[in-house]
N, CA, C and O atoms as a Tinker XYZ file with bonds, in Angstrom:
   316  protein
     1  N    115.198000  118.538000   60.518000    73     2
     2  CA   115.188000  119.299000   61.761000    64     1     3
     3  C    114.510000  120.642000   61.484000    63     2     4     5
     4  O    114.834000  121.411000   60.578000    81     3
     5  N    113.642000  120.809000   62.269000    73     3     6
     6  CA   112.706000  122.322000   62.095000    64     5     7
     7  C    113.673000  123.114000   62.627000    63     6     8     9
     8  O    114.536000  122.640000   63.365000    81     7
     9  N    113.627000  124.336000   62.321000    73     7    10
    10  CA   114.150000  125.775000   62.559000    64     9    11
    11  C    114.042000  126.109000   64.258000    63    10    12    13
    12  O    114.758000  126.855000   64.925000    81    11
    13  N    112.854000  125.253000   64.696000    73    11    14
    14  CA   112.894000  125.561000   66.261000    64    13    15
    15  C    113.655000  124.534000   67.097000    63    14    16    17
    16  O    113.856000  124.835000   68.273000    81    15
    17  N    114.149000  123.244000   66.599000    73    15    18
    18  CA   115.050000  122.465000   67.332000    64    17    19
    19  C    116.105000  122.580000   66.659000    63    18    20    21
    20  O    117.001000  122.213000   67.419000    81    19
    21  N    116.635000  122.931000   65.483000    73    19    22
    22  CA   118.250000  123.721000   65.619000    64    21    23
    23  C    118.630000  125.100000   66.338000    63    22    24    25
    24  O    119.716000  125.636000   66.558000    81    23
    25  N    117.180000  125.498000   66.645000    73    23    26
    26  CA   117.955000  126.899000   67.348000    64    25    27
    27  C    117.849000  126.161000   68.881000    63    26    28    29
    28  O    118.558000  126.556000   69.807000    81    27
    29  N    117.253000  125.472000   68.976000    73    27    30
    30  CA   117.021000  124.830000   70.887000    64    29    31
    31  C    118.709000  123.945000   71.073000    63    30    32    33
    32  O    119.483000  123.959000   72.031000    81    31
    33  N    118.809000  123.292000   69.832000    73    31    34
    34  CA   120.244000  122.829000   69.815000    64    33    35
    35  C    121.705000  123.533000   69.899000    63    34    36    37
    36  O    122.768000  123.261000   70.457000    81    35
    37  N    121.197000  124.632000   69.021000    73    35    38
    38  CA   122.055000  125.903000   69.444000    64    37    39
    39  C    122.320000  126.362000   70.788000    63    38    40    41
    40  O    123.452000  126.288000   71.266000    81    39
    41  N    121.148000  126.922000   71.544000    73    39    42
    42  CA   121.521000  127.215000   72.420000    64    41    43
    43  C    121.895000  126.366000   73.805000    63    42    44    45
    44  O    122.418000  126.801000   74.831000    81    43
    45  N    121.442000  124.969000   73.487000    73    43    46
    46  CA   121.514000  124.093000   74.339000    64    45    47
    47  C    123.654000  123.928000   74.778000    63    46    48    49
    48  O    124.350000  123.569000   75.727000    81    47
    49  N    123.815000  124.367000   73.619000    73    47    50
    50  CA   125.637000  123.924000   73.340000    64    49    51
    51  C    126.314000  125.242000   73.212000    63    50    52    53
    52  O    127.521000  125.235000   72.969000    81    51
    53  N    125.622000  126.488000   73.358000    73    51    54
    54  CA   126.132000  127.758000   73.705000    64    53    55
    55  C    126.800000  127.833000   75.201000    63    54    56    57
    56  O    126.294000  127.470000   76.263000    81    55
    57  N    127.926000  128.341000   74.994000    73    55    58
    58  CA   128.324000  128.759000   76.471000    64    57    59
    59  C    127.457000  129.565000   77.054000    63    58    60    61
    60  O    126.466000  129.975000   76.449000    81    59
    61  N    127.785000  129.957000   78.572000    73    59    62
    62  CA   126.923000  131.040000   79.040000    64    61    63
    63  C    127.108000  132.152000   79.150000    63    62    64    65
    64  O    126.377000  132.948000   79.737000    81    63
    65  N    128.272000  132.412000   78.516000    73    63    66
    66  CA   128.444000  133.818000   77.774000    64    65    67
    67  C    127.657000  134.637000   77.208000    63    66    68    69
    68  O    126.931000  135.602000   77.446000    81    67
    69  N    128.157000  133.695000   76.042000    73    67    70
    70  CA   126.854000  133.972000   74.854000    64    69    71
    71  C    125.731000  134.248000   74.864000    63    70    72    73
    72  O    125.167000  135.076000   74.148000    81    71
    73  N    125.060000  133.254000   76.079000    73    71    74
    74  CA   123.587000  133.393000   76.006000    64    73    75
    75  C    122.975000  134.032000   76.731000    63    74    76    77
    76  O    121.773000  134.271000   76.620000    81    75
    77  N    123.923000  134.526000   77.847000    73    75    78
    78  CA   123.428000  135.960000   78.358000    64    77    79
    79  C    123.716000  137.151000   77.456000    63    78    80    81
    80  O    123.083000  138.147000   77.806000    81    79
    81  N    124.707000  137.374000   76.103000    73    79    82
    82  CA   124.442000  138.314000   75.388000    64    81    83
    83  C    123.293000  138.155000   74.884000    63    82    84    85
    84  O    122.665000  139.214000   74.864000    81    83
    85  N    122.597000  137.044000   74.353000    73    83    86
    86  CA   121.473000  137.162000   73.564000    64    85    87
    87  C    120.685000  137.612000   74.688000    63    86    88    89
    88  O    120.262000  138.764000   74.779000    81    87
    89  N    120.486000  136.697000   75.549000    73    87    90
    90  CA   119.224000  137.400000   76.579000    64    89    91
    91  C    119.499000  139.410000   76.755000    63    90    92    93
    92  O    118.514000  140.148000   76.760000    81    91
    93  N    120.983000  139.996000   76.883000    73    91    94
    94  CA   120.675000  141.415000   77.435000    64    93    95
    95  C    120.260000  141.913000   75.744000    63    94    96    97
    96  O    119.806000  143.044000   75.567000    81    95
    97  N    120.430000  141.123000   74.766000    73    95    98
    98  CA   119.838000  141.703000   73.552000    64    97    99
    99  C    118.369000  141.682000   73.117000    63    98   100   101
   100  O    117.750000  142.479000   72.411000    81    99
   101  N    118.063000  140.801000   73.597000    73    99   102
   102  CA   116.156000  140.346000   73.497000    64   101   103
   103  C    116.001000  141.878000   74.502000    63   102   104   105
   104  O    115.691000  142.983000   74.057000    81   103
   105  N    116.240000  141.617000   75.591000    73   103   106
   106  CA   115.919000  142.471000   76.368000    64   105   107
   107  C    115.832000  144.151000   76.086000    63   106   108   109
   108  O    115.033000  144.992000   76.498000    81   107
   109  N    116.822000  144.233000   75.345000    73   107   110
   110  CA   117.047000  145.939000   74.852000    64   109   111
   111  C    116.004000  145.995000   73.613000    63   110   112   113
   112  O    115.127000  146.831000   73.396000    81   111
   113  N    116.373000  144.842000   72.865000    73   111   114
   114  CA   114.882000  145.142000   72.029000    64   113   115
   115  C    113.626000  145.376000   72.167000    63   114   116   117
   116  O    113.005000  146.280000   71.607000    81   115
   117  N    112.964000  144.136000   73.324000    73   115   118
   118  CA   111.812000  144.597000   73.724000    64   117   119
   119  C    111.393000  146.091000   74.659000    63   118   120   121
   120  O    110.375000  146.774000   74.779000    81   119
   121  N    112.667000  146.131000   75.161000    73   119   122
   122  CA   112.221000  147.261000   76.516000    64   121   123
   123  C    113.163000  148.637000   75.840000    63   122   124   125
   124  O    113.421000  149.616000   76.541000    81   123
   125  N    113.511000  148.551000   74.717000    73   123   126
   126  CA   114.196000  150.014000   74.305000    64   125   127
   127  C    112.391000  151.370000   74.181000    63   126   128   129
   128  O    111.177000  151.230000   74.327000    81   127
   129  N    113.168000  152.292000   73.905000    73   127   130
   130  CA   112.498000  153.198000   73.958000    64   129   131
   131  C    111.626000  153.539000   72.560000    63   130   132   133
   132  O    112.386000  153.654000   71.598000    81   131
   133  N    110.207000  153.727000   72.225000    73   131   134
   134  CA   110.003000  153.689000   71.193000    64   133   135
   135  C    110.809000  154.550000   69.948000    63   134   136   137
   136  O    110.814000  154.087000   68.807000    81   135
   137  N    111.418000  155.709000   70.237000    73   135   138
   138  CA   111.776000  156.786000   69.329000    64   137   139
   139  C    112.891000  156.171000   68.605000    63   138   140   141
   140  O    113.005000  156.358000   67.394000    81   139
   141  N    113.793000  155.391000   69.317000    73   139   142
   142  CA   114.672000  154.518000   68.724000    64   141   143
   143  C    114.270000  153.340000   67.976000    63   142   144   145
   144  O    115.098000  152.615000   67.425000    81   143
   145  N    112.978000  153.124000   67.942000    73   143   146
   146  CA   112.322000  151.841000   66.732000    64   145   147
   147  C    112.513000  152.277000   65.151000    63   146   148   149
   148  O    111.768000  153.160000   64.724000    81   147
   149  N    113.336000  151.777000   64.410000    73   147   150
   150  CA   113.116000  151.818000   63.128000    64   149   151
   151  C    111.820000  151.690000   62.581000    63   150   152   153
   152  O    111.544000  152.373000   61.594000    81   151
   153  N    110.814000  150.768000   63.163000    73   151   154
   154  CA   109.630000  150.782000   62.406000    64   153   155
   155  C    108.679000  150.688000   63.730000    63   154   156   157
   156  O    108.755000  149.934000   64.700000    81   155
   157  N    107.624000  151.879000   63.371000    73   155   158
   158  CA   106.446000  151.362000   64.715000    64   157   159
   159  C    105.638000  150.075000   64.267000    63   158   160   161
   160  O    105.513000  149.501000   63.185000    81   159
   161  N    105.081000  149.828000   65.700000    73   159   162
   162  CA   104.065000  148.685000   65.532000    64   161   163
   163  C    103.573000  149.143000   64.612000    63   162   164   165
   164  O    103.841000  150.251000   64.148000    81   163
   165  N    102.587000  148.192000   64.100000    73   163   166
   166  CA   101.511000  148.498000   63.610000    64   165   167
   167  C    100.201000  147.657000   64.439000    63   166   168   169
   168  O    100.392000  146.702000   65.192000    81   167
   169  N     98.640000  148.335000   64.061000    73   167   170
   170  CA    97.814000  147.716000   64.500000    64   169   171
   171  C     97.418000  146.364000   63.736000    63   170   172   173
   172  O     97.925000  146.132000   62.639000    81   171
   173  N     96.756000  145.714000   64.163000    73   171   174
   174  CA    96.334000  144.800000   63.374000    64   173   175
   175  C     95.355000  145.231000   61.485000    63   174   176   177
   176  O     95.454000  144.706000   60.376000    81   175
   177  N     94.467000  146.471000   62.054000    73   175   178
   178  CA    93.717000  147.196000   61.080000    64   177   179
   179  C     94.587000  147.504000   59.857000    63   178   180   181
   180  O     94.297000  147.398000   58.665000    81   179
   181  N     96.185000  148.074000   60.674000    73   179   182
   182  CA    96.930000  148.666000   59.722000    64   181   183
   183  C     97.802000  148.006000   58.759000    63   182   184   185
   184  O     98.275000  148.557000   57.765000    81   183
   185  N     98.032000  146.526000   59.187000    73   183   186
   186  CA    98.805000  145.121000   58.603000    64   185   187
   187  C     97.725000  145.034000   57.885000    63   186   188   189
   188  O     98.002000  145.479000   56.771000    81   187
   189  N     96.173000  144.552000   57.951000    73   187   190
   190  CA    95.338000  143.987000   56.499000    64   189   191
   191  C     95.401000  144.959000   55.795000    63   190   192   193
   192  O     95.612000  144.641000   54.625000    81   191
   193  N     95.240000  146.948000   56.103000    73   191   194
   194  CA    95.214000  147.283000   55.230000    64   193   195
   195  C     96.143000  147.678000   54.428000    63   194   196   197
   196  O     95.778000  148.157000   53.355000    81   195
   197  N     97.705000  147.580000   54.750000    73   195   198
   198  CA    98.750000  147.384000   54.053000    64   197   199
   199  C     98.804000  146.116000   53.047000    63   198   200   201
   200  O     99.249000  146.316000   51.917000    81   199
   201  N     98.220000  144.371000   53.537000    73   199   202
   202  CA    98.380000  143.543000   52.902000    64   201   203
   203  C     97.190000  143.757000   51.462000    63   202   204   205
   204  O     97.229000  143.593000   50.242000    81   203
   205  N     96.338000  144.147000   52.342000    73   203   206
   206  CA    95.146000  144.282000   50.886000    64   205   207
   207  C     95.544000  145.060000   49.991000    63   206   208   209
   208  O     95.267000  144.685000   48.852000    81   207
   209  N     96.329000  146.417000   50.119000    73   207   210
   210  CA    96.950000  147.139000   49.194000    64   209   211
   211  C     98.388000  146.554000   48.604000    63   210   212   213
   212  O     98.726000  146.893000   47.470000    81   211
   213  N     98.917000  145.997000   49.101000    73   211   214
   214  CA    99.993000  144.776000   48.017000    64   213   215
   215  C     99.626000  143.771000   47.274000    63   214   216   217
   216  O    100.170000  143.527000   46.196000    81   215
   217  N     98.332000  142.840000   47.938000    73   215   218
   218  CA    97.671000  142.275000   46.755000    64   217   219
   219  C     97.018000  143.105000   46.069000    63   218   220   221
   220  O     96.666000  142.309000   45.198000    81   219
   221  N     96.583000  144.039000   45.764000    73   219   222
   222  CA    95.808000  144.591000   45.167000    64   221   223
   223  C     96.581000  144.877000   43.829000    63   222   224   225
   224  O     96.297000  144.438000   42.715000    81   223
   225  N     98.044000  146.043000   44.318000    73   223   226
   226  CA    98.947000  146.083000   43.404000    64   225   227
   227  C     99.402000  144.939000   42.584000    63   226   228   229
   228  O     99.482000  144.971000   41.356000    81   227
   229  N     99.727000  143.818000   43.414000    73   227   230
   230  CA   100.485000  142.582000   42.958000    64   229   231
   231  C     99.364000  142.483000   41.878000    63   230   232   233
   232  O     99.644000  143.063000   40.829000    81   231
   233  N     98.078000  141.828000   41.928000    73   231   234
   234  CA    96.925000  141.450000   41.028000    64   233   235
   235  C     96.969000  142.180000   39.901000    63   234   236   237
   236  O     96.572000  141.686000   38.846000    81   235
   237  N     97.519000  143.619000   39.968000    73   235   238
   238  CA    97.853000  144.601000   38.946000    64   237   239
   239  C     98.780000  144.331000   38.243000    63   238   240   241
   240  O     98.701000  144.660000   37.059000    81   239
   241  N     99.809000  143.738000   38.659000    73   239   242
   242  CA   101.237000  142.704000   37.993000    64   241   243
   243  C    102.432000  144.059000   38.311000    63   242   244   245
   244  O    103.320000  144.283000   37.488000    81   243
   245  N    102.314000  144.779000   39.433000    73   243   246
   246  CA   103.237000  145.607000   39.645000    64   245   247
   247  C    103.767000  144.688000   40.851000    63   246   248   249
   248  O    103.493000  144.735000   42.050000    81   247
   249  N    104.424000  144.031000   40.295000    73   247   250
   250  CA   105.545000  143.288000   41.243000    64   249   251
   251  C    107.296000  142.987000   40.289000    63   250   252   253
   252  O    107.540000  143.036000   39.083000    81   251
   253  N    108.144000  142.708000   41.398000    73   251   254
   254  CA   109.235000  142.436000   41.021000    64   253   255
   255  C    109.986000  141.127000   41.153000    63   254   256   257
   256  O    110.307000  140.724000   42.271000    81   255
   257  N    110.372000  140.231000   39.699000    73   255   258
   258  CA   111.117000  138.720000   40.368000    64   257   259
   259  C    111.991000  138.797000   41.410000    63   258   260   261
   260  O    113.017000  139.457000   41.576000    81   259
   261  N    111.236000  137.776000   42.281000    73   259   262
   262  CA   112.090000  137.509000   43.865000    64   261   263
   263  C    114.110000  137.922000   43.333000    63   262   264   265
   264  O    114.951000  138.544000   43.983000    81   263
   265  N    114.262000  137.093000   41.629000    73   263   266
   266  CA   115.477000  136.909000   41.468000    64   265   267
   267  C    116.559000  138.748000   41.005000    63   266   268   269
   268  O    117.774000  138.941000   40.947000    81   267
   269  N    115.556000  139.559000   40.815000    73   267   270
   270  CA   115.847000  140.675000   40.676000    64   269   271
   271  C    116.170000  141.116000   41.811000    63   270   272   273
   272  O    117.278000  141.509000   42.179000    81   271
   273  N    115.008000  141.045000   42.503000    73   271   274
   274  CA   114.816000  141.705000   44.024000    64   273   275
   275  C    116.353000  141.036000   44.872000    63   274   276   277
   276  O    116.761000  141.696000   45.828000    81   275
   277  N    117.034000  139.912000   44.525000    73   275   278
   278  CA   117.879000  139.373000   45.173000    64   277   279
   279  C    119.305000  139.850000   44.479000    63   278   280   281
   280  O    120.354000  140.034000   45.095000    81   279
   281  N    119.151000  139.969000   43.396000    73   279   282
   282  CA   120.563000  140.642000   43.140000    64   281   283
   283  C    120.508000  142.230000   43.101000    63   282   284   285
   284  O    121.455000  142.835000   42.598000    81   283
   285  N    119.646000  142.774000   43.512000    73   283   286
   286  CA   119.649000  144.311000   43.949000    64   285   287
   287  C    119.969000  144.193000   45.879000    63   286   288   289
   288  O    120.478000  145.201000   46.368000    81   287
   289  N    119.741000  143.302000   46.608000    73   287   290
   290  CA   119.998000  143.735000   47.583000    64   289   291
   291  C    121.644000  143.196000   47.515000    63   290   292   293
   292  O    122.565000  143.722000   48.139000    81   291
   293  N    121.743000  142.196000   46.738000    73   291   294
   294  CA   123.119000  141.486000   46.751000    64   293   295
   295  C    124.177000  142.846000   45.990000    63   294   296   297
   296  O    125.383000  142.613000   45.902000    81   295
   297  N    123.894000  143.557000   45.723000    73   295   298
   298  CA   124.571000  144.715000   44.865000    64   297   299
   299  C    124.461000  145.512000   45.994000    63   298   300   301
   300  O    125.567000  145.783000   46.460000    81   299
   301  N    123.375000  146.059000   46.698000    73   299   302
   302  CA   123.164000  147.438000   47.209000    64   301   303
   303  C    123.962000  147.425000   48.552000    63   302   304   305
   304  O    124.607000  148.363000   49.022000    81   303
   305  N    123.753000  145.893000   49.196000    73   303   306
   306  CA   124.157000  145.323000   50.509000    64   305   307
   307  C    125.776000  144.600000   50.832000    63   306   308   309
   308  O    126.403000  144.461000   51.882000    81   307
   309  N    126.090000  144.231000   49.382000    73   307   310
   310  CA   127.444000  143.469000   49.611000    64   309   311
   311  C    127.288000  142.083000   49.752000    63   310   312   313
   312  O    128.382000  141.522000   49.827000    81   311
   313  N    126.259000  141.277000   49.818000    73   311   314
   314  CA   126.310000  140.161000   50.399000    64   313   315
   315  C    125.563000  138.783000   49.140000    63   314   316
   316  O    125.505000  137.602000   49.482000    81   315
């Protein structure tokens, strides 16, 4: 089962409670105010030139094992 027919299954068997919380939550996300965004868009220009500068680094071998990277958030986060 793909990721898009367990969530269609999900909501298919959600009360309608629920799924009007998700809908007033989509909703506040898209239509909140920018100053309250943790992260701005970015342009498209500004995503390649962020990605070209991580491969670039990465190619440099300044990267970190996924398995490090996972027990630092599992430490920092609790989870």
């Amino acid at each position: 089962m793909s990721t898009l027919e367990y969530t269609i299954s999900l909501l298919e068997t959600m009360p309608e409670e629920k799924l009007k919380e998700i809908q007033n939550y989509i909703q506040y996300i898209i239509f909140r105010d920018d100053a309250t965004m943790p992260f701005k868009p970015l342009s498209e220009e500004e995503i390649v030139k962020q990605l070209t500068e991580s491969t670039i680094k990465s190619d440099m071998g300044a990267t970190t094992q996924a398995d490090v990277v996972s027990q630092r958030m599992r430490e920092k986060y609790a989870i």
